[in-house]
C-alpha positions as CSV (number, residue, x, y, z in Angstrom):
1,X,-2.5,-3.2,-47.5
2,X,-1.1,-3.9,-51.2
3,X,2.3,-2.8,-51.9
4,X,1.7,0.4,-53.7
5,X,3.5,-0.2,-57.1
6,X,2.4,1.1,-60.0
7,X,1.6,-1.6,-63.5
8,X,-0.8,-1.0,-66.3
9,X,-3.5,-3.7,-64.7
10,X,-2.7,-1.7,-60.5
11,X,-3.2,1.8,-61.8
12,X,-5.6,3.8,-62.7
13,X,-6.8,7.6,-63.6
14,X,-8.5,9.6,-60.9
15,X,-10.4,11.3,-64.0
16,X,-12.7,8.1,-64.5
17,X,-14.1,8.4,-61.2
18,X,-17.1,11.3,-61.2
19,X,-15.9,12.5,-57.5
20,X,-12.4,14.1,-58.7
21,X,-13.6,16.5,-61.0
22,X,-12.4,19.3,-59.5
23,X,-8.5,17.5,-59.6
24,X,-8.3,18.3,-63.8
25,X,-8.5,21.6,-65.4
26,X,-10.5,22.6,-68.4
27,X,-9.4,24.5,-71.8
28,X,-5.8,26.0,-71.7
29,X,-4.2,25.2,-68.4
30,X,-2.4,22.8,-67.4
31,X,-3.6,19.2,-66.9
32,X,-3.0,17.0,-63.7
33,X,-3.0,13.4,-64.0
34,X,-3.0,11.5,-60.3
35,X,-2.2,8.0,-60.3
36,X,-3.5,5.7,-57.5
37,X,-3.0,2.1,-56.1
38,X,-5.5,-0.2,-54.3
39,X,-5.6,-3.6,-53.1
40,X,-6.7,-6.3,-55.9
41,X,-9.3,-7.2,-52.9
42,X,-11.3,-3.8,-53.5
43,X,-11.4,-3.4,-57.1
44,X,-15.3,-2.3,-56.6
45,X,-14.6,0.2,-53.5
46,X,-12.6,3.3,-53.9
47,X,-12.0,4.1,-50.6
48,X,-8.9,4.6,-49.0
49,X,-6.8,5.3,-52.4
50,X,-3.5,6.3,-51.8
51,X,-2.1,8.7,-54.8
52,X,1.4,7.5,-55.3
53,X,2.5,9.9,-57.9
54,X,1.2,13.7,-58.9
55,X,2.0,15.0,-62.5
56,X,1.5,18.3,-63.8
57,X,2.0,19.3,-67.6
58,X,2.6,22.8,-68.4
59,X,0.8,24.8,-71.2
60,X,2.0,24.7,-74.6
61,X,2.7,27.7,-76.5
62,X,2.7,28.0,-80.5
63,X,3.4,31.9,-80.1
64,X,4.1,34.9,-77.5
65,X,3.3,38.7,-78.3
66,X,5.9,40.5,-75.9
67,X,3.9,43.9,-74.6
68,X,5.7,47.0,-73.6
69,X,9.8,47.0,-73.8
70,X,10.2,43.0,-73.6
71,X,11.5,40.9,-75.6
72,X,11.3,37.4,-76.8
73,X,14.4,35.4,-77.1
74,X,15.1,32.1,-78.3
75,X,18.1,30.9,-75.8
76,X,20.6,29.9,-77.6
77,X,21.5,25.7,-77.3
78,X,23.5,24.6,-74.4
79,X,26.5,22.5,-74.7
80,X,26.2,19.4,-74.1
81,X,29.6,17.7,-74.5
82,X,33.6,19.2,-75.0
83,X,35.1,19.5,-78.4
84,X,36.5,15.8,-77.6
85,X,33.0,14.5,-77.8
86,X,32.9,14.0,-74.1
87,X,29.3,14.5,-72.6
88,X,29.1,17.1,-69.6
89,X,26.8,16.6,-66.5
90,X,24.2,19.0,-66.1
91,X,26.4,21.2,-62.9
92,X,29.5,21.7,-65.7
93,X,27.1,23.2,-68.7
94,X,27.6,26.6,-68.8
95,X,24.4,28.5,-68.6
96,X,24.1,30.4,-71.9
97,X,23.6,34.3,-72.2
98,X,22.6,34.9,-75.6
99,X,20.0,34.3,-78.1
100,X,18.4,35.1,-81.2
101,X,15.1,38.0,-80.9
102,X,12.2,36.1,-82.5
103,X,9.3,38.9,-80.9
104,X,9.4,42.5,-79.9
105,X,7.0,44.5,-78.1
106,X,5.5,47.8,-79.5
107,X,8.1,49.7,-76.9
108,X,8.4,52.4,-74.1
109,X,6.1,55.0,-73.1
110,X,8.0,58.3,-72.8
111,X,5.9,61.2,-71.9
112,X,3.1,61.5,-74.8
113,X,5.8,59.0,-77.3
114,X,6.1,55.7,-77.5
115,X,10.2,54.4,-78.1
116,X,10.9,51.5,-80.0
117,X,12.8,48.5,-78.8
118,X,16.5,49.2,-80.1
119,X,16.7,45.6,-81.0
120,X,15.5,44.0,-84.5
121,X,14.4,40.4,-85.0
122,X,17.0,38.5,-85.9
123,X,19.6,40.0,-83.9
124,X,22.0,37.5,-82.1
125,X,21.9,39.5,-78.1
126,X,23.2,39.1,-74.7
127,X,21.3,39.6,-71.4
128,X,22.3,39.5,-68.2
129,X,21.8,36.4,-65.9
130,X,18.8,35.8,-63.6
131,X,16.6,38.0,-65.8
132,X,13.3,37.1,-67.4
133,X,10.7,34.2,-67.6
134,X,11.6,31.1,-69.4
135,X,8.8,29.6,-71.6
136,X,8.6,27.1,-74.2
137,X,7.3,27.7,-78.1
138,X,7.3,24.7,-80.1
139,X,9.2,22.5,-78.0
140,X,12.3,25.1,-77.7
141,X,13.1,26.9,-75.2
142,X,12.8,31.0,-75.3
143,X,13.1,34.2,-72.6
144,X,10.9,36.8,-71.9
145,X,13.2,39.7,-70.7
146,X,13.0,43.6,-70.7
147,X,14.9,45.6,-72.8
148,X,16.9,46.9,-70.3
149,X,18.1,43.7,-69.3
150,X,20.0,43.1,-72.4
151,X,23.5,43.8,-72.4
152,X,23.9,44.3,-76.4
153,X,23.9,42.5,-79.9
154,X,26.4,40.6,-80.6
155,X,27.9,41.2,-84.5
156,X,29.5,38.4,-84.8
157,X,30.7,35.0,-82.8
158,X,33.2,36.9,-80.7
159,X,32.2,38.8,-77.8
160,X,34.9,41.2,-78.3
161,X,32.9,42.7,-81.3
162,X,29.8,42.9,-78.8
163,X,27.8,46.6,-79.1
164,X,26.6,47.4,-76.0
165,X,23.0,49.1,-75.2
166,X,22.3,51.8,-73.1
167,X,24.5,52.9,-70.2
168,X,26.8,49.6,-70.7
169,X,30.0,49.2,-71.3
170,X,32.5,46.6,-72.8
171,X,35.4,45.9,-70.8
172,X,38.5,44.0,-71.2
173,X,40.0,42.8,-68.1
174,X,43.3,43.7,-67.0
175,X,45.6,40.1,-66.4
176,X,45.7,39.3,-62.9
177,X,48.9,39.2,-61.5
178,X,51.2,36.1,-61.8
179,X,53.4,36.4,-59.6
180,X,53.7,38.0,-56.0
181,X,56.1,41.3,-54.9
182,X,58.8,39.3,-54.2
183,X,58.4,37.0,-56.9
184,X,57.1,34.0,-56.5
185,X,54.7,32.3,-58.5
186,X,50.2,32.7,-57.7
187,X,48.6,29.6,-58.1
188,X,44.9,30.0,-60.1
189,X,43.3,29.9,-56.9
190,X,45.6,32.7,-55.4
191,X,45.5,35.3,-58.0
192,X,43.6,38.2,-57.3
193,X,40.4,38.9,-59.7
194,X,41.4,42.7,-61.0
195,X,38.7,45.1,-60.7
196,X,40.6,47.4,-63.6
197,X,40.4,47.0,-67.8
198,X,40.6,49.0,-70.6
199,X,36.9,50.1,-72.5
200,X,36.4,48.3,-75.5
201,X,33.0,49.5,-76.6
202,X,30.2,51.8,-74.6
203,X,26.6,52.3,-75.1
204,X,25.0,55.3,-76.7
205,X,23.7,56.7,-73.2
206,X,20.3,56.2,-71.4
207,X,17.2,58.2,-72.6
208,X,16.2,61.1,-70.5
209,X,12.6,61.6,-69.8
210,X,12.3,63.8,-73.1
211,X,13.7,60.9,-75.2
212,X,16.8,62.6,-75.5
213,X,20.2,60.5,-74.9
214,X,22.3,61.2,-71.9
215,X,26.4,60.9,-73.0
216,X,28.8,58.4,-71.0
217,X,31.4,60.0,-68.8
218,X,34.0,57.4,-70.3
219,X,34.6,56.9,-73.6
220,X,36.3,53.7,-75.5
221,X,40.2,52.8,-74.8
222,X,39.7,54.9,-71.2
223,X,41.4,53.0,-68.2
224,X,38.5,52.3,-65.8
225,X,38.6,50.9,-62.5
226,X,35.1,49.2,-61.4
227,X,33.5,47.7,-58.9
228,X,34.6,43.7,-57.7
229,X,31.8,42.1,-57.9
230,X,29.8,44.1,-60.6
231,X,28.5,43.1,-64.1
232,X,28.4,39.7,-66.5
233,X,32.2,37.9,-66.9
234,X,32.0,37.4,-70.8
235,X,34.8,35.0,-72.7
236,X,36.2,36.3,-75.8
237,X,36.9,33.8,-78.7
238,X,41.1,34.2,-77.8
239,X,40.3,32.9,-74.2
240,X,40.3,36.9,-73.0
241,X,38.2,37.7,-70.1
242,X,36.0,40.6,-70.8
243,X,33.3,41.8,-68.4
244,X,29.6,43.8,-69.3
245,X,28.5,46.3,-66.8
246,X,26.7,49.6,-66.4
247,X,28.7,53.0,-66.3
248,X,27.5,53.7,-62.6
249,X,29.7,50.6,-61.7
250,X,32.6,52.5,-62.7
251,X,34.5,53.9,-60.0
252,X,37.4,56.2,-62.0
253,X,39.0,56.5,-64.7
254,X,42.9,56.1,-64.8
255,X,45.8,57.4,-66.6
């Protein structure tokens, strides 16, 4: 048997040979391409071909129409190197959250109305991690998400000036402790993540089933504890940790 190493005069496409027709698909999906080795000895006789490598090419989009209360949203561009011009490896990029709305869809049902996505083309948002479907539109990539999974428009560069949607809140996190009760100094590692901050900015409310919105028990500059592991860590422009998460992740308020 040959070595099975692909070259330009080894190689060829299965879609020349009338018996792999059903391996390639027709008009708008995606196309496979299969390409195969054989010995130079059986150049006339196909069989025994062994495919050595499978490539599938995804559909290209020019433009999405998001249906219901999703939204289109063209991720913002990842960083690919540090202020010093030094190139980060794909673990240390920091997975973006926000993006610009290119497409809205035509909204909510409610009862016999139909509510309009709060957000506007144009608008510079934040949604939560995990969420939506990633597709690409003219060689960028975009994210289909609900409405509901975005945490609010951003007015400007800082995420301190973030206006929340909905039943979130904007919270800035209280400083952990730097040293312990008897006073020593917590290394980074040590420090205990606080689960308590101060409201920066809340939501309007959720909409009841009559379209109607529902007020937030807590209101902005109320002392909030909240659950540990709740919500999106955001970082504010100052190097201030701030953190997104619904009201029914808050716990109490303190005085």
């Amino acid at each position: 048997m040959a070595a099975t190493q692909l070259s330009s005069a080894s190689a060829l496409t299965l879609k020349s040979l009338p018996s792999y027709e059903g391996l390639w698909s027709s008009r708008g999906s995606p196309s496979v391409n299969v390409s195969v080795v054989y010995p130079n000895s059986a150049r006339r006789s196909f069989h025994g071909l062994i495919a050595s490598a499978v490539s599938v090419s995804a559909a290209k989009y020019t433009s999405i129409k998001p249906l219901g209360d999703r939204v289109l949203i063209k991720i913002k561009t990842v960083e690919e190197k540090t202020s010093s011009g030094i190139f980060l490896p794909s673990s240390a990029q920091k997975k973006e959250q926000s993006g610009e709305v290119v497409a809205v869809g035509s909204g909510k049902r409610v009862g016999d109305d139909r509510l309009p996505v709060a957000v506007e083309i144009g608008k510079e948002v934040v949604y939560s991690k995990y969420v939506g479907t990633e597709v690409e539109v003219d060689g960028l990539s975009h994210l289909i998400v609900k409405e509901d999974d975005i945490i609010g428009i951003l007015e400007t560069d800082d995420i301190k000036d973030l206006k929340p949607l909905n039943d979130r809140l904007l919270i800035k996190v209280a400083e952990a402790e730097q040293k312990t009760a008897g006073g020593l100094l917590l290394s980074e590692s040590a420090k205990e993540r606080p689960s308590i901050g101060t409201v920066v900015a809340a939501g309007p409310g959720v909409l009841d089933e009559e379209g109607n919105r529902q007020a937030l028990p807590v209101s902005t500059g109320n002392t909030v504890m909240y659950s540990k592991y709740a919500g999106n860590d955001l970082k504010g422009a100052d190097g201030s940790d701030y953190i997104a998460l619904r009201v029914s992740d808050v716990m109490a308020v303190l005085s």
